[in-house]
C-alpha positions as CSV (number, residue, x, y, z in Angstrom):
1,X,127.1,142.2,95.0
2,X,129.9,143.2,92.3
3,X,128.1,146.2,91.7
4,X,127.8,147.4,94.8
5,X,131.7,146.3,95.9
6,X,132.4,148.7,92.6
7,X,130.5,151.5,94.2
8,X,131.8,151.3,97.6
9,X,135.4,151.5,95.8
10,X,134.3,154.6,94.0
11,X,133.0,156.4,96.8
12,X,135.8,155.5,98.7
13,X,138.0,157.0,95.9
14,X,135.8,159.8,95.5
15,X,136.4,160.4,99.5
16,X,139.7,160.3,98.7
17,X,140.2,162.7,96.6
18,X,137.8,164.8,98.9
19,X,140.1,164.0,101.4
20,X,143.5,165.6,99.3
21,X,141.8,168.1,97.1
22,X,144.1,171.3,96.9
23,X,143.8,174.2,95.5
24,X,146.2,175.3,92.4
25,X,146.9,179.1,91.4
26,X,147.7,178.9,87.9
27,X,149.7,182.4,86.2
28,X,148.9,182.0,82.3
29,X,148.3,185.1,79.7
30,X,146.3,182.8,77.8
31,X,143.4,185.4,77.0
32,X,142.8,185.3,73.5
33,X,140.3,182.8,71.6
34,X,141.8,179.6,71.8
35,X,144.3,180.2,74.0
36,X,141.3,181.0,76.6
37,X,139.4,177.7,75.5
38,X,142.6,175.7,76.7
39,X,142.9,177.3,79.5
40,X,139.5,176.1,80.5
41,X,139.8,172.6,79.4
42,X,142.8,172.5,81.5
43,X,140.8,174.2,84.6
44,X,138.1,171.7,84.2
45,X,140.1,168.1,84.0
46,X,141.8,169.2,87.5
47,X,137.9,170.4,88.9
48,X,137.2,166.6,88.0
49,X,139.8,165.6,90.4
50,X,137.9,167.4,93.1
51,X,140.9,170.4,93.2
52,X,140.3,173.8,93.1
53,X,141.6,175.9,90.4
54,X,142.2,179.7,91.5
55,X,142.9,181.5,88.0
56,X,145.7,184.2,88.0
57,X,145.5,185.4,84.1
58,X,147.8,188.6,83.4
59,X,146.8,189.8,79.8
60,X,149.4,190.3,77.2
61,X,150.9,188.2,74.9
62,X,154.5,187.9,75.1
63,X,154.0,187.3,78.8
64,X,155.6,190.2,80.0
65,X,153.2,191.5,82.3
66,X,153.1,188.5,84.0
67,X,156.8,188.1,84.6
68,X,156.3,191.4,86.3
69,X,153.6,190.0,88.9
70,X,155.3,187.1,89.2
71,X,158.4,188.1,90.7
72,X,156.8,190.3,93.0
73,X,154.4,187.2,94.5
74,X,157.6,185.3,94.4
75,X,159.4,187.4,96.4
76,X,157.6,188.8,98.7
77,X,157.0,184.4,99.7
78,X,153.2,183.8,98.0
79,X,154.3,182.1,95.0
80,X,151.3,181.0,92.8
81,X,151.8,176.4,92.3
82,X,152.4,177.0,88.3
83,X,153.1,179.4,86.4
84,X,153.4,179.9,82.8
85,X,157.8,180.0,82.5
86,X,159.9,179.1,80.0
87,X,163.5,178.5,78.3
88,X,165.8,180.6,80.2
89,X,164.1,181.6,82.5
90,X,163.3,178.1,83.8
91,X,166.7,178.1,84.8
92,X,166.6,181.4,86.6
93,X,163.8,180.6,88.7
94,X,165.4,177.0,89.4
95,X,168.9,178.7,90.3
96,X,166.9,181.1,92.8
97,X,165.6,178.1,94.8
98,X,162.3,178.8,94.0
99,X,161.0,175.6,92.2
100,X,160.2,172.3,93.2
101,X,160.8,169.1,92.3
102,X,158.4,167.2,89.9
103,X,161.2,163.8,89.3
104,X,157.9,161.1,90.9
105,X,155.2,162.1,88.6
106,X,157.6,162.4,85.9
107,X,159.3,158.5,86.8
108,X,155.6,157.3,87.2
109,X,154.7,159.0,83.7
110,X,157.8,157.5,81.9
111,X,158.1,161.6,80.9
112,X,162.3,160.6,79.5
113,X,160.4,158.2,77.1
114,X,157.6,160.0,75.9
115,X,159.3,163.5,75.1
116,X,162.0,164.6,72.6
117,X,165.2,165.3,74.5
118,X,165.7,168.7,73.2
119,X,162.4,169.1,75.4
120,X,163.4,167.3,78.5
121,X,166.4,169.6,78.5
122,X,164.8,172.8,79.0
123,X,162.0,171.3,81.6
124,X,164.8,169.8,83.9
125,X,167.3,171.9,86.6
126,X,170.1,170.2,88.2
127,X,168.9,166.7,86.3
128,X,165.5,167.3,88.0
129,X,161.8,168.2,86.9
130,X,160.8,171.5,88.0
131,X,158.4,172.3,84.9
132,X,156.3,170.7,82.4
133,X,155.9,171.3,78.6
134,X,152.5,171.8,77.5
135,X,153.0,171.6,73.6
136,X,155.4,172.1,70.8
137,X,154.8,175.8,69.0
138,X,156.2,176.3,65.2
139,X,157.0,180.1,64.9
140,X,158.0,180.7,61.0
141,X,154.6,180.6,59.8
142,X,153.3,182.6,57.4
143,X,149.8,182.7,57.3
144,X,147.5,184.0,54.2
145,X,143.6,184.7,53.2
146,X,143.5,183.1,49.5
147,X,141.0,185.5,48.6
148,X,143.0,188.4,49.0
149,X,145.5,186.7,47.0
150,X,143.3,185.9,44.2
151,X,141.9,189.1,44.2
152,X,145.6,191.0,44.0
153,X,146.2,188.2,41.4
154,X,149.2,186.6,43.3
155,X,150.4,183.5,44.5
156,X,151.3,182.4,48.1
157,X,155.3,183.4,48.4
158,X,157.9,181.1,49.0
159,X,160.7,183.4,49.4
160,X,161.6,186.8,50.7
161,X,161.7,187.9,47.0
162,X,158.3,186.5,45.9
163,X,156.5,187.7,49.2
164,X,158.3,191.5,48.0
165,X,156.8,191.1,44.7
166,X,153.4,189.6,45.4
167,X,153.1,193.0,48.6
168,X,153.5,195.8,45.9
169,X,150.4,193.8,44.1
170,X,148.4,193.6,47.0
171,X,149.2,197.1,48.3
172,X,147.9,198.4,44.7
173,X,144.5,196.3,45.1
174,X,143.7,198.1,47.9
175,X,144.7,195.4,51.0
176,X,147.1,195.3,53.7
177,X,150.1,192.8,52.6
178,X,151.2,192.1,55.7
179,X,149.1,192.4,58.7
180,X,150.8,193.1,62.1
181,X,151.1,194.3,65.4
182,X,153.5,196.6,66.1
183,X,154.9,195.2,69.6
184,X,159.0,194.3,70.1
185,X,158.0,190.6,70.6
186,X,155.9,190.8,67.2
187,X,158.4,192.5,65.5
188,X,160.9,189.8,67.2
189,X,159.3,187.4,65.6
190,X,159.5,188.7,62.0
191,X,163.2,189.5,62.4
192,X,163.7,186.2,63.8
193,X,161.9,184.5,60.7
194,X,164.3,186.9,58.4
195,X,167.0,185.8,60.1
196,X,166.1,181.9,59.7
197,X,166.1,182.6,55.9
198,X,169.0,184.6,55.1
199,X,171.3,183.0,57.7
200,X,170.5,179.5,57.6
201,X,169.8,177.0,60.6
202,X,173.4,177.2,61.7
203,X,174.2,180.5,61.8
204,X,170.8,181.3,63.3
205,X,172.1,179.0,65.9
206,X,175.4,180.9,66.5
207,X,173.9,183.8,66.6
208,X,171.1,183.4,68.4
209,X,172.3,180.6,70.7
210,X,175.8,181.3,70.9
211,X,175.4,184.8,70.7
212,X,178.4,184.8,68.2
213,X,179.6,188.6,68.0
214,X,181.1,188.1,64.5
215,X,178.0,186.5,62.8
216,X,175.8,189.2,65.0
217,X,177.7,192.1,63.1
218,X,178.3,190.3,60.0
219,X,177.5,190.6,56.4
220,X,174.5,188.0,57.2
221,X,173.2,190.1,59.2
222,X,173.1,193.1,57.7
223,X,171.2,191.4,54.6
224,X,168.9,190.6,57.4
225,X,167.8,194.2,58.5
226,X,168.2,195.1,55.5
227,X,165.3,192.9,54.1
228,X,163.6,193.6,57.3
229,X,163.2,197.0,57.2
230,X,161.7,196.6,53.6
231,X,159.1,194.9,55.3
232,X,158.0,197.6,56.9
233,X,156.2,199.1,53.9
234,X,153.6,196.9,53.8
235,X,152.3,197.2,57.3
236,X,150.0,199.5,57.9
237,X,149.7,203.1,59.8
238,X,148.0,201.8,62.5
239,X,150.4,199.0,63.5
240,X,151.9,200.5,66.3
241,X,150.6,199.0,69.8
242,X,148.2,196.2,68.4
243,X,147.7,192.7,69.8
244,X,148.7,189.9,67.8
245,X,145.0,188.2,67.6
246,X,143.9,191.9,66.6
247,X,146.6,191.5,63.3
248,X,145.0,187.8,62.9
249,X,141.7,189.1,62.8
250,X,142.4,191.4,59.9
251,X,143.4,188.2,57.9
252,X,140.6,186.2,58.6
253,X,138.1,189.3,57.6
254,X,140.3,190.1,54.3
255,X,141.4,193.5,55.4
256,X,145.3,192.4,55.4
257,X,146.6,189.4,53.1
258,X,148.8,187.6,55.1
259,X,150.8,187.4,58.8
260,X,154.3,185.8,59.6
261,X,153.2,184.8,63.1
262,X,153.9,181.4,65.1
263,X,150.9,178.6,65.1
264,X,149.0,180.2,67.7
265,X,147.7,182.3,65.4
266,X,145.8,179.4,63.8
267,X,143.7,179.1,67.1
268,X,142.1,182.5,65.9
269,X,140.9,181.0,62.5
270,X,139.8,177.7,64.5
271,X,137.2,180.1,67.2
272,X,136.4,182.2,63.8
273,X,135.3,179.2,62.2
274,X,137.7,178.9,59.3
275,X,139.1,175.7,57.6
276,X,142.6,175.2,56.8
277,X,143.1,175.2,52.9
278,X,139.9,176.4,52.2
279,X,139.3,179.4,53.9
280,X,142.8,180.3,55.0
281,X,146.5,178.9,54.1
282,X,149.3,178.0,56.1
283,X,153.0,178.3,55.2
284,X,156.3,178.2,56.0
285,X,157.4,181.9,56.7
286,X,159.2,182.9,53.3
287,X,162.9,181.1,52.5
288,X,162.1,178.7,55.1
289,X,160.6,175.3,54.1
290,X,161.7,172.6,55.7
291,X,163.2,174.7,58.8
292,X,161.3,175.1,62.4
293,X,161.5,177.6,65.0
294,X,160.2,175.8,67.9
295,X,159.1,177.6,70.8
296,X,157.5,175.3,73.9
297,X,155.0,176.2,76.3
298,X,155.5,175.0,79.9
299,X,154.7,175.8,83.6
300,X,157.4,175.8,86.2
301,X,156.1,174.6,89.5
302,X,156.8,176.4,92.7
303,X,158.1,175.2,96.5
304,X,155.2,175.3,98.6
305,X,154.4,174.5,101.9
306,X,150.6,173.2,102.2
307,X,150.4,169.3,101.7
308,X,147.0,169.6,100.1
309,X,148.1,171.9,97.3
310,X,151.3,170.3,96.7
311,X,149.2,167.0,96.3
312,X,146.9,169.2,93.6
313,X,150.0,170.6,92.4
314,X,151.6,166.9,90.8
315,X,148.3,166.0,89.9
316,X,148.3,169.3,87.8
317,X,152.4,168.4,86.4
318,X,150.8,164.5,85.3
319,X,147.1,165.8,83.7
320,X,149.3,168.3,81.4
321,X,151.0,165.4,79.9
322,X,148.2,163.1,79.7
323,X,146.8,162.0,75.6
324,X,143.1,163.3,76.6
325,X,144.6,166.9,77.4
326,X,147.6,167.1,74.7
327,X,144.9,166.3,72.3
328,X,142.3,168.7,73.3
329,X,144.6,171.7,74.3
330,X,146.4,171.7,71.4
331,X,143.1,171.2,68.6
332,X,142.3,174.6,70.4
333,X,145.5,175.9,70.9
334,X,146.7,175.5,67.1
335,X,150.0,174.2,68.3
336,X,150.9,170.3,68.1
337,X,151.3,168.0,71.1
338,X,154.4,167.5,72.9
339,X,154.2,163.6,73.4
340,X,156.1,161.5,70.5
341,X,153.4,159.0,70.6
342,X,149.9,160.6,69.6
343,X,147.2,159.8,68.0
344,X,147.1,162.8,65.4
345,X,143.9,161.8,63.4
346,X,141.8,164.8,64.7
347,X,144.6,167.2,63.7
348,X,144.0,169.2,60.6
349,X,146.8,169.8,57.6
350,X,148.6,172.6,59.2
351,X,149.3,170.3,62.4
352,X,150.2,167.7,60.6
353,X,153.0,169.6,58.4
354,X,154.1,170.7,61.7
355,X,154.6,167.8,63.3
356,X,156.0,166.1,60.5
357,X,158.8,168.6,60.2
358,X,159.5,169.0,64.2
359,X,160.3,165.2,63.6
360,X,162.3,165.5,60.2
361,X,163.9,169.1,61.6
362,X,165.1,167.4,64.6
363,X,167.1,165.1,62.7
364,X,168.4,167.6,60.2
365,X,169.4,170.2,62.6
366,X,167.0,172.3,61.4
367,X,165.2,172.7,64.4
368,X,166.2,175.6,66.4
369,X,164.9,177.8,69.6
370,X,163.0,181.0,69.2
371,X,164.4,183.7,70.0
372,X,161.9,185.8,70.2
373,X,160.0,184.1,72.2
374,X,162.6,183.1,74.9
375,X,163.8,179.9,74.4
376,X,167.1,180.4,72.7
377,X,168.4,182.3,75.1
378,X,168.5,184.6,78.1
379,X,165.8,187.2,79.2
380,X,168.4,189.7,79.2
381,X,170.0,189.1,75.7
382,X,166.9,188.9,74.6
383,X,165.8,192.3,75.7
384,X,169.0,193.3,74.1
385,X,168.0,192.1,70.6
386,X,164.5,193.3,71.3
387,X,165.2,197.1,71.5
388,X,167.7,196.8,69.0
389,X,165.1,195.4,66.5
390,X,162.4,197.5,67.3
391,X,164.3,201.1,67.0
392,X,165.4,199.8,64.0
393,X,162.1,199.1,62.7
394,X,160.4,202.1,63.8
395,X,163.0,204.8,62.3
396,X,162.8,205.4,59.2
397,X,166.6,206.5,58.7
398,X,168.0,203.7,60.6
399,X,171.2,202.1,58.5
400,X,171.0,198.1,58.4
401,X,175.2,197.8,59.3
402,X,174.8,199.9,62.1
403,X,172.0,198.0,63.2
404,X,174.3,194.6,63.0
405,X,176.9,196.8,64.8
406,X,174.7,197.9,67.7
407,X,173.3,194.6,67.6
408,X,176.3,192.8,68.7
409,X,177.2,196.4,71.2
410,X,173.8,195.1,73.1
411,X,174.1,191.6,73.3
412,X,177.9,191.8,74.6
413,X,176.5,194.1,77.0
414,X,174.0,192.0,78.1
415,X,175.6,188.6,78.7
């Protein structure tokens, strides 16, 4: 009789569910490897809650190309329920009226307790909920094939000076030092790690957060571009226009020796097959150990007017932040979970360095946004620093203090 009381209640349930199911339209770039295998895990956890999940995938790293397709669904008043937003632009889209409300899922999920508050601050508008974070991303990384090391007879760097010294030995054996992919969000995101070393966490902050014209044209600064257009001799000629899973690659098949990209990176080695330690290494990016550029994942949720898919819609919010998914999404992922509270036994070496200093950083105040990758500050300073960096890097007679100088000309003129 138990039994059968127990399967009435499930088939009740089940009806249900029938009874809501929704449809979500989900607007990721997650394309690549394992960003793809999340994507999917994701898909499937909301399919087992009998909703419908419409994929809208634009293709392109940095996002860019969905922004683009976004705005003009937005607009036009056919917003998809989620779409892949963050930082800044969070705000924008909650200032324009176009996101809802996620404050009852979050209350039921105790989302205040379970996440670090210089999280919750970028998810909320106005004191409310209107996006979720979907994991916690390290960007200084530098990543390295210990064969090609061995076989250039250097060590892993630990500073800008080292990693100098060790690239002239790998470019004479024949390798790639520095494998990359020569996009302004990639090249973004070597400046930016530059810029952690030579300026230090707090004047990253000022000028980066603050946009604070004096450190922008500064002395600093100027030792920044000038050590990152060194860099640029030991990428190779065919740089220009390459993904950043493309640059990966070439590390993980010993063409190039190493890549100063953020953790995602490590979902390439993870779909390739490759162990941390042993078949690949993970670093902090040069000069800074101990340091973390955090950059988060999340999906703002849009105002819609179907009950059904609004429904589908919190259920899609609350599955994000559930253990089973953190776990899962970021194993594949290569990034480390969001929630304070996990379980991290299935994590490898690299995850657990990462995590241990997000915690450590965040009480240091050595934690600080990425820039380049649009949580430090607005879409339009951003762009600013982006075209600065990337003339710079691509001319070969560009002077580092007029560089600082134009740098702080953009920004002003963006903000």
């Amino acid at each position: 009789m138990k039994l059968n009381k127990t399967l009435l209640t499930l088939s009740l349930l089940s009806a249900a569910n029938f009874a809501h199911a929704g449809e979500v339209e989900v607007l990721h770039w997650w394309t690549a490897g394992g960003e793809a295998k999340s994507a999917a895990v994701l898909k499937e956890m909301l399919e087992q809650q009998n909703h419908t999940w419409k994929d809208f995938a634009v293709a392109g790293g940095g996002g860019e190309s969905a922004m683009t397709v976004l705005k003009t669904r937005a607009v036009s008043g056919n917003p998809p329920s989620a779409a892949q937003i963050k930082g800044h632009d969070i705000q924008e889209w909650g200032g324009l009226g176009f996101l809802t409300s996620l404050d009852s899922t979050a209350t039921q999920e105790h989302w205040d307790e379970i996440l670090p508050s210089v999280v919750t601050k970028v998810m909320k508008f106005d004191g409310d909920y209107v996006a979720v974070p979907v994991n916690v991303h390290r960007v200084n990384w530098l990543w390295a094939n210990p064969e090609v090391l061995k076989k250039a007879g250097v060590e892993l760097p630990t500073t800008m000076d080292e990693f100098f010294a060790a690239a002239d030995k790998i470019k004479a054996a024949g390798f790639v030092p520095l494998a990359h992919g020569g996009q302004p969000w990639q090249d973004a995101t070597v400046f930016e790690a530059v810029a952690l070393d030579v300026l230090g966490s707090e004047d990253y902050n000022k000028a980066f957060v603050d946009l604070d014209m004096d450190v922008l044209a500064g002395d600093k600064m100027v030792e920044v571009f000038t050590k990152f257009k060194k860099i640029h001799d030991y990428i190779d000629a065919n740089s220009p226009g390459r993904d950043w899973n493309v640059a990966t690659s070439m590390v993980i098949n010993g063409e190039a020796a190493m890549q100063i990209m953020g953790d995602w990176a490590k979902g390439e080695f993870t779909a390739a097959g490759k162990m941390p330690g042993k078949d690949y290494i993970c670093a902090p990016a040069p000069g800074t150990n101990g340091q973390f550029t955090f950059n988060i994942d999340s999906f703002a949720f849009f105002e819609l007017s179907n009950k059904d898919n609004q429904k589908a819609q919190q259920d899609l919010a609350r599955t994000i932040l559930t253990k089973d998914f953190q776990e899962v999404f970021n194993l594949n992922k290569g990034s480390i979970p969001v929630r304070l509270d996990m379980d991290m036994s299935k994590f490898d070496q690299c995850a657990l360095d990462s995590m241990a200093t997000f915690k450590a950083s965040a009480k240091s105040g050595d934690l600080v946004p990425s820039m380049a990758h649009g949580l430090a500050t607005t879409s339009y300073a951003q762009g600013a620093i982006y075209d600065v960096v990337t003339n710079f890097f691509n001319d070969d007679n560009a002077d580092p203090k007029q560089a600082a100088q134009k740098l702080a000309k953009a920004v002003k003129a963006a903000i």
